[in-house]
C-alpha positions, 0 to 999 in steps of 0.5 A, spaced: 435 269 603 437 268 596 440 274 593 441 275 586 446 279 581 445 281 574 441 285 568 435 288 569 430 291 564 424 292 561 421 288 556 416 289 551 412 283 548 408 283 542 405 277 540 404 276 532 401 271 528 407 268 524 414 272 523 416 278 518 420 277 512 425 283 512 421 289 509 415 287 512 410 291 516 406 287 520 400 288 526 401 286 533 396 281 537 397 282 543 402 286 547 404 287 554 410 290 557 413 287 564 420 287 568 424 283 565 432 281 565 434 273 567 436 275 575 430 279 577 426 274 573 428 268 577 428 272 583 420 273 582 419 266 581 423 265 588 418 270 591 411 268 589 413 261 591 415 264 599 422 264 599 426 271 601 430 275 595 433 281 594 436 284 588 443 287 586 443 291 579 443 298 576 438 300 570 436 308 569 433 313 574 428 314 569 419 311 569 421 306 565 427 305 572 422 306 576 417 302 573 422 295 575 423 297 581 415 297 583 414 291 579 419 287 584 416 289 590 409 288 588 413 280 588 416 282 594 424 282 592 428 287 596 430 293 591 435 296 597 441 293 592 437 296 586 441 302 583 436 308 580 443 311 575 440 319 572 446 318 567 444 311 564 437 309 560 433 302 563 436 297 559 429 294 554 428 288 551 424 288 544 421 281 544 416 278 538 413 272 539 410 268 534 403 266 537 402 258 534 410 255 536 410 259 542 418 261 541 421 269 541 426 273 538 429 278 543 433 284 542 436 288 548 437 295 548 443 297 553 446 302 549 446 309 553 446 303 561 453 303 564 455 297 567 455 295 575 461 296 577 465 291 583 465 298 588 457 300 588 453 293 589 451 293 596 456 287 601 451 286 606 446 283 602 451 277 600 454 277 606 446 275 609 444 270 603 445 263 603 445 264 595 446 268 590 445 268 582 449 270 577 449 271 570 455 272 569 454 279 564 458 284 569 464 279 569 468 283 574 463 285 579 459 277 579 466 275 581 466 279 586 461 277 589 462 269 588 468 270 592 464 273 597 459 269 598 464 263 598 467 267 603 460 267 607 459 261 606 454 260 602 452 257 595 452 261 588 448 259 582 449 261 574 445 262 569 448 261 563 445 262 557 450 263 552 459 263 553 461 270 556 467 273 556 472 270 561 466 265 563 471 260 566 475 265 571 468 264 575 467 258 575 472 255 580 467 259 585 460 256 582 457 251 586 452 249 581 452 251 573 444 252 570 446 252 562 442 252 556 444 247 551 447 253 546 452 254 552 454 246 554 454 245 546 459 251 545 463 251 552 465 243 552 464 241 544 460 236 546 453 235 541 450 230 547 447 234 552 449 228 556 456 226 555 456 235 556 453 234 563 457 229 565 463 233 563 461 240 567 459 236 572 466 233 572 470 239 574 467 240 581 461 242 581 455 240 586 451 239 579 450 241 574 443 242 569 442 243 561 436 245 559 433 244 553 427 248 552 420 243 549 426 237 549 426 239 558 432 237 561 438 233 564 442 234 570 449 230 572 452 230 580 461 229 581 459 222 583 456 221 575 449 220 577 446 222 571 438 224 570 433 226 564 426 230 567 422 231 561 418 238 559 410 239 562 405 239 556 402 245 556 398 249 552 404 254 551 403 262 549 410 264 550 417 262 553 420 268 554 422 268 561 422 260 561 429 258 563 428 265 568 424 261 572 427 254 572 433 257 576 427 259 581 424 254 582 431 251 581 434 254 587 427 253 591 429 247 592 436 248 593 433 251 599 428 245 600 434 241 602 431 236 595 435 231 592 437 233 584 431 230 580 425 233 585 428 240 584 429 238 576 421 235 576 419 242 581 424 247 576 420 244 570 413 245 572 415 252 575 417 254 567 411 250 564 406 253 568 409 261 566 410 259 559 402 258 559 401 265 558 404 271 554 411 275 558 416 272 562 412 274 568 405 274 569 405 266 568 409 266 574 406 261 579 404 260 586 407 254 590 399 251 590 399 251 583 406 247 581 404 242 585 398 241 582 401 241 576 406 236 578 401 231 581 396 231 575 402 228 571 404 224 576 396 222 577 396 221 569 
């Protein structure tokens, strides 16, 4: 099983021809509204392809709440770790993205949530995983739960999208580091994602991968192996939600026992396929489907 840890929220997409200019007012084409949050996301992912998961993390005791929960045991993730707080309010993304180039603004609204905090996540769930993600927003509780499931003797995963404040005091119990380029760019001042690679990958990690959107992606191992996998050509509608399903199939393969270039070519058709439609959840593909997909290129 994997077990994950993070922010959960609800998000609200809108599909609009161009981008406003300030003091515009402009008229959506598309709308849909979906769970949202990294974590869950890939969690999803990992459902939809077979894989047992459950979620650890608090959003409001209020529709919009409820509205999640329900979402993921449509996927079939575990809500048991899911805290409903009457005190707080669900965490919302507003999310715009442009209908020709795909790409998104996100705004996240955690203004009246309260954090999860280290002495309410549910023990047992990480003690029966063989996996956890992380993505490392709650510092104190995510480091909680790495070290035990380093004690358990599982793997973890994070999924850093951007540096976070003390992102380093977890990273000695993180077994293999997902970033996006901002992150590897900021966090090693290395502007060649390779030479970034190569220098995360020397601190001890099983491995490590950047993701570079449309340009895919690139992993490196200790041993200074090093492999570039490019993006599938789709026909993209929205990448919301993109590198959120990367880490599922990601892990996907983690739990296939597969080297890392056939998890970077699997993760890669996961996160193509979802981009084909608008949300960073309706897309999420089957397991016949990613394959499909990968064959196709393979075959072309």
């Amino acid at each position: 099983m994997c077990v994950g840890l993070g922010l959960c929220a609800l998000d609200y997409t809108f599909q609009v021809r161009n981008y406003p200019r300030l003091d515009d007012k402009i008229e959506a084409i598309a709308f849909t509204r979906q769970g949202g949050g990294p974590v869950p996301t890939a969690l999803c992912s990992l459902s939809r392809l077979g894989v047992s998961t459950a979620f650890i993390g608090k959003c409001g005791k209020d529709a919009e709440g409820k509205t999640i929960r329900d979402e993921l045991r449509r996927f079939g993730v575990k809500t048991s770790g899911l805290i409903l707080d009457p005190d707080s309010r669900t965490p919302r993304a507003f999310i715009m993205v442009e209908k020709e180039s795909g790409k998104r603004t996100v705004i996240l609204d955690r203004t009246e949530t309260s954090a999860l905090s280290a002495d309410e996540f549910r023990i047992d769930l990480i003690k029966k995983a063989k996996f956890l993600l992380i993505d490392g927003r709650e510092m104190e509780t995510s480091l909680t739960a790495a070290i035990i499931m380093k004690k358990s003797g599982g793997e973890v995963i994070l999924d850093a999208g951007s540096p976070r404040k003390n992102i380093s005091d977890i990273l000695p119990y993180v077994d293999h580091l997902v970033v996006s380029n901002r992150f590897s760019i900021d966090f090693t001042q290395e502007v060649d994602p390779g030479n970034a690679a190569l220098k995360l990958a020397h601190m001890g990690f099983k491995s490590v991968v950047i993701t570079s959107g449309g340009k895919g992606c690139l992993g490196a191992t200790p041993d200074g192996h090093f492999y570039q996998q490019e993006a599938f050509d789709v026909d993209v509608a929205d990448t919301t939600g993109a590198g959120d399903v990367f880490h599922g199939g990601f892990i996907y393969g983690l739990v296939q026992g597969w080297e890392l270039p056939e998890i970077l070519k699997f993760a890669s058709a996961v996160a193509a396929i979802k981009c084909t439609r608008l949300g960073g959840r309706r897309g999420i593909p089957d397991l016949n489907e990613v394959e499909d997909l990968i064959r196709k290129k393979e075959e072309f």
